[in-house]
C-alpha positions in Angstrom: 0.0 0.0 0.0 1.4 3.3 -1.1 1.7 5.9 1.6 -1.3 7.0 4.0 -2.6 10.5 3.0 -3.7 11.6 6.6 -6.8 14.0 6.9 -7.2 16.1 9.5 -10.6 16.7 10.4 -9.6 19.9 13.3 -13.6 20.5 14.1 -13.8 17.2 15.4 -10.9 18.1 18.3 -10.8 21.7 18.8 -10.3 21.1 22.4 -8.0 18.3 24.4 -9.8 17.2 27.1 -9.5 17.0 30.6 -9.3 13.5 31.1 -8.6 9.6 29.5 -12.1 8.9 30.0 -13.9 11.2 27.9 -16.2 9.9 24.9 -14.0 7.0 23.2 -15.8 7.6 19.9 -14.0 11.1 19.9 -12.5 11.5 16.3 -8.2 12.1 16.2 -7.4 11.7 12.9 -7.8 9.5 9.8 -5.7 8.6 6.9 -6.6 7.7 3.5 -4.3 5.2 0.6 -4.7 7.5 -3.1 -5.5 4.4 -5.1 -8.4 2.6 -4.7 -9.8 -0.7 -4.8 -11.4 -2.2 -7.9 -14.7 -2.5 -7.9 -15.7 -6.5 -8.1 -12.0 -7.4 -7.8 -10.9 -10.3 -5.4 -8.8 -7.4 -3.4 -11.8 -5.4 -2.9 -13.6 -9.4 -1.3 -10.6 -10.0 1.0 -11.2 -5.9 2.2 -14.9 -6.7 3.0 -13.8 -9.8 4.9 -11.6 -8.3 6.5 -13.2 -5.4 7.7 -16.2 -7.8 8.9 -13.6 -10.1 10.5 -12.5 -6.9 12.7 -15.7 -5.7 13.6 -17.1 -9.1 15.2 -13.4 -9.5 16.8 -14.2 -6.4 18.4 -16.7 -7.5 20.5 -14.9 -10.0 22.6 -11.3 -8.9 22.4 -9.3 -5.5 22.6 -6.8 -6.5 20.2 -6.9 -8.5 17.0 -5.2 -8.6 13.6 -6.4 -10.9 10.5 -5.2 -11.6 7.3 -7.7 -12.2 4.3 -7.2 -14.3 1.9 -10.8 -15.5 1.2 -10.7 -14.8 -2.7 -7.6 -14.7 -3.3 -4.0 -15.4 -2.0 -2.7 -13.2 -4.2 -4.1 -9.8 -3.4 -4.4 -10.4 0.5 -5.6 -7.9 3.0 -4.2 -7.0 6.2 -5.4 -5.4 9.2 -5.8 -4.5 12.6 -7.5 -2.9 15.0 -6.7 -1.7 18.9 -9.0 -0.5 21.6 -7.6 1.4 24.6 -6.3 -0.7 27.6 -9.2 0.7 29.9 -12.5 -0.1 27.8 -14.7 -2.9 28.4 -15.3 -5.2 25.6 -19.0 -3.4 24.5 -17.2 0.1 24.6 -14.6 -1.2 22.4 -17.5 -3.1 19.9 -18.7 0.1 19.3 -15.6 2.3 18.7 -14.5 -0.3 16.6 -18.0 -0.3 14.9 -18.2 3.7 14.5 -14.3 3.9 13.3 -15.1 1.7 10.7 -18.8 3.5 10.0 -16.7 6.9 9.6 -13.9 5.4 7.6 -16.4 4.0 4.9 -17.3 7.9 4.3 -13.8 9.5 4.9 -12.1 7.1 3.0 -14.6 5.1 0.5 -13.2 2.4 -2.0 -9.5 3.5 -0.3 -7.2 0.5 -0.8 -5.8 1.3 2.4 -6.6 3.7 5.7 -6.4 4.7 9.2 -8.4 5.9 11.6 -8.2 6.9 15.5 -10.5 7.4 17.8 -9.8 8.5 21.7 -11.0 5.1 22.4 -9.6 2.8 19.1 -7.3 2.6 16.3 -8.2 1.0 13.4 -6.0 0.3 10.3 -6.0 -2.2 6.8 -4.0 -1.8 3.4 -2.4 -4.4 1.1 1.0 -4.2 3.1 2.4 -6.4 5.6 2.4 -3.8 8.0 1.7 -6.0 10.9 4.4 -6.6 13.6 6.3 -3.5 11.9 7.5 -0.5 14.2 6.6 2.5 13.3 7.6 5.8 15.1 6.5 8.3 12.6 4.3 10.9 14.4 1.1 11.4 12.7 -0.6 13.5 14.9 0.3 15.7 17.8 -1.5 18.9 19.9 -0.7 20.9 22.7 -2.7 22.6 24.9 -2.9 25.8 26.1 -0.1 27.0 28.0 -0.2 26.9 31.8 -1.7 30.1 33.5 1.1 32.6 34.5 3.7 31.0 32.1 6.5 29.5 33.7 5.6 26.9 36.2 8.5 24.4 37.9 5.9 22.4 39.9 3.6 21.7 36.8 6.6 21.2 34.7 8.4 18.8 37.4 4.5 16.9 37.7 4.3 16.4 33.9 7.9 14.9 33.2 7.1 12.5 36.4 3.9 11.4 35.1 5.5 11.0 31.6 8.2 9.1 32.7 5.9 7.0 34.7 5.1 5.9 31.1 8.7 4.6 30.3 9.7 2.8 33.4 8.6 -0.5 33.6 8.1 -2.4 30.2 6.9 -5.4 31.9 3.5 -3.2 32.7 2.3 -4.0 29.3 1.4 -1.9 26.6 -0.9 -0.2 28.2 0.1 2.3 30.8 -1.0 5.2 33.0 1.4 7.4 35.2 0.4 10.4 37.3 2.1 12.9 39.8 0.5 15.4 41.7 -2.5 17.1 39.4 -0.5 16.1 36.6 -1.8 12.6 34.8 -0.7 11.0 31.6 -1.5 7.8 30.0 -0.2 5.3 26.4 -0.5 2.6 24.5 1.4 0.5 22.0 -0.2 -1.6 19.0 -0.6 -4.8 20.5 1.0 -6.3 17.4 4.7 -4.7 18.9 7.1 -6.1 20.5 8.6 -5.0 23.8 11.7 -3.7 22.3 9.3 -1.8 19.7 6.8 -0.7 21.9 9.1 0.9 24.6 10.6 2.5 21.4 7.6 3.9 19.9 6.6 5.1 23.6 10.0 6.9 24.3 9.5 8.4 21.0 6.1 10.2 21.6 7.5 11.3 25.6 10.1 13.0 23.9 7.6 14.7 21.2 5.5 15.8 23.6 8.4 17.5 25.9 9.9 18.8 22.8 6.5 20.1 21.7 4.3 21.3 24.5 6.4 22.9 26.4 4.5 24.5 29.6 1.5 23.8 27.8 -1.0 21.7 30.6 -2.1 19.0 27.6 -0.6 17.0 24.9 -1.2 14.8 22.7 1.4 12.6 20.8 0.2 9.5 18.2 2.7 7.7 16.3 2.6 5.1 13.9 2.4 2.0 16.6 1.6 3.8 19.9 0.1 7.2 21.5 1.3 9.2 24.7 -1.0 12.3 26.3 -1.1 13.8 29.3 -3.7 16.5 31.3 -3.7 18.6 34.0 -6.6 18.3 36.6 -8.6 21.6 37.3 -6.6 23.4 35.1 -9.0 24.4 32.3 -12.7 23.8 31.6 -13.9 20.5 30.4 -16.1 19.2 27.7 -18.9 18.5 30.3 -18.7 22.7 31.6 -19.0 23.1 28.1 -22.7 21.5 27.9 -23.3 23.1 30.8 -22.9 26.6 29.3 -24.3 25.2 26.0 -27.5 24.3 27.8 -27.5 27.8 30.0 -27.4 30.0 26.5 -30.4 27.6 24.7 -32.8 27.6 27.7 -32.1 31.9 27.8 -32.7 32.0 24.0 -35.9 29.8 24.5 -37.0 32.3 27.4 -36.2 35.6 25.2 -38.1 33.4 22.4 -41.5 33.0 24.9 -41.3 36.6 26.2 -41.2 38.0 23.0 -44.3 35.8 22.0 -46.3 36.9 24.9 -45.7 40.9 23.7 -47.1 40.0 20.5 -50.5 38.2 21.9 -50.9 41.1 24.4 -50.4 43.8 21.6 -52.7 41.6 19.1 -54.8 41.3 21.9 -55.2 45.3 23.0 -55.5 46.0 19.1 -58.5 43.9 18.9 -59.8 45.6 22.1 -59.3 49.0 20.7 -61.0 48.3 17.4 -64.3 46.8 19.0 -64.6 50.0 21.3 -64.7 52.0 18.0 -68.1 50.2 17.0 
C-alpha cells in the first residue's frame, strides 16, 4: 500500500480534554491510501472480509489482527484494530464499529486507511504492516499553556507522570502514570514487541516534551503507539461546556417565549381597541 494521506478533520478536536475517559468515539485523525480498490476485484472481497472479520473480533477482544485471503491469496488484505487498555469489551464493539462506519465515508473504496478514535485505532491496506514498528508521528497537539507561564511544579509533575510511562516495560502496553494534578496515559499496538513498543513510547514522551512545552495537555500519536497527558482543574472540560451550551439555549428559549407573549398582548389590546370604535 502506497503511503497514508492523513486527513485532519480539526472541528472534530478543537479542544483536548481534561481526562482519559472522555467519549472513546471522539474523532483524532484519519488517513486515507490514493489508489483505490477495484470495484468487483478479489482485493476489494478480502477488504470486506476483513473489515467484517475486525468488527465481530471487536466484540470480545481489545486486540486482534487478521489476514484475508478469502478470494484470493494473491491480493491479501491486512489489518488491525486496537481498543484502549481501559474499555470494556461493548465500549470497544462500538468504537471499533463507529471507526469503521466513519472510515467507509472519509475514505470510501480507499485500498488502504487509518483511523483513531480516543478510544480505538483502526487500520488495513495491502501491506504487511503488521508486527512492523513505526515511530512516525502522525498527529500531535498541545494545549494551552499553563496560566502565568512559567511553572517548575507543573513542569516537574508532567515529566514524572511522563516518565511513569517509560519505566517499567513489563506493565504491558498499556500504561498510566500520574504525579500530583499532573496525569498521563499510552499505549502501544498490540502487534509490537517489547523492544518496539518501549521504542515507539520513548519516542512520543520525547515529542510531547519537545512540543508542548508548559503547555497543561498534549497529545502525541505515532505510527504503533500514543502518549498524552492533562492537567486536573486546570482548564474547563467538555462536560462545563454543555453546561454553558444548555444555559445559553434555555435563555434564547426564554427571550423566544417573552417575546411571543408581547405579540398576543399587543394583538390582543388592538383587537380591544377596534371593537370600542363600534
Amino acid at each position: 500500500m502506497t503511503k497514508l494521506l492523513l486527513i485532519f478533520l480539526f472541528a472534530c478536536v478543537a479542544s483536548l480534554s481534561a481526562s482519559a475517559s472522555d467519549g472513546y468515539t471522539d474523532f483524532v485523525y484519519a488517513g486515507c491510501s490514493q489508489p483505490k480498490c477495484t470495484p468487483g476485484s478479489p482485493y476489494q472481497f478480502n477488504v470486506e472480509s476483513l473489515l467484517a472479520s475486525l468488527a465481530n473480533a471487536a466484540a470480545y477482544s481489545s486486540y486482534a489482527n487478521f489476514t484475508s485471503t478469502a478470494a484470493a491469496s494473491s491480493s491479501p488484505a491486512y489489518g488491525l484494530f486496537q481498543c484502549r487498555g481501559d474499555l470494556p469489551f461493548s465500549d470497544c464493539h462500538s468504537c471499533v464499529r463507529s471507526a469503521l462506519s466513519q472510515l467507509s465515508s472519509l475514505c470510501p473504496s480507499a485500498a488502504g486507511a487509518a483511523i483513531q478514535f480516543r478510544g480505538c485505532f483502526l487500520r488495513y491496506g495491502n501491506d504487511s504492516f503488521l508486527g512492523k514498528a513505526d515511530t512516525s508521528v502522525l498527529y500531535k497537539k498541545c494545549g494551552p499553556p499553563v496560566g502565568g507561564g512559567y511553572n517548575s511544579d507543573m513542569l516537574g509533575m508532567r515529566d514524572a507522570a511522563l516518565a511513569d510511562l517509560t519505566s517499567d516495560s513489563a506493565r504491558g502496553s498499556y500504561r498510566i502514570g500520574a504525579a500530583g494534578y499532573v496525569q498521563a496515559v499510552a499505549q502501544c499496538v498490540g502487534d509490537q514487541s517489547a523492544k518496539h513498543c518501549e521504542d515507539c513510547l520513548a519516542a512520543a514522551v520525547a515529542e510531547l516534551r519537545a512540543a508542548c512545552g508548559f503547555a497543561v495537555a498534549g497529545d502525541a500519536y505515532l505510527g504503533k503507539c500514543f502518549a498524552r497527558y492533562w492537567s486536573n482543574g486546570v482548564y474547563t472540560s467538555k462536560t462545563d461546556h454543555d453546561d454553558e451550551a444548555g444555559k445559553t439555549l434555555a435563555i434564547i428559549i426564554g427571550l423566544i417565549a417573552g417575546v411571543a407573549l408581547i405579540i398576543v398582548l399587543l394583538s390582543f389590546l388592538r383587537k380591544a381597541g377596534n371593537y370600542g370604535k363600534y
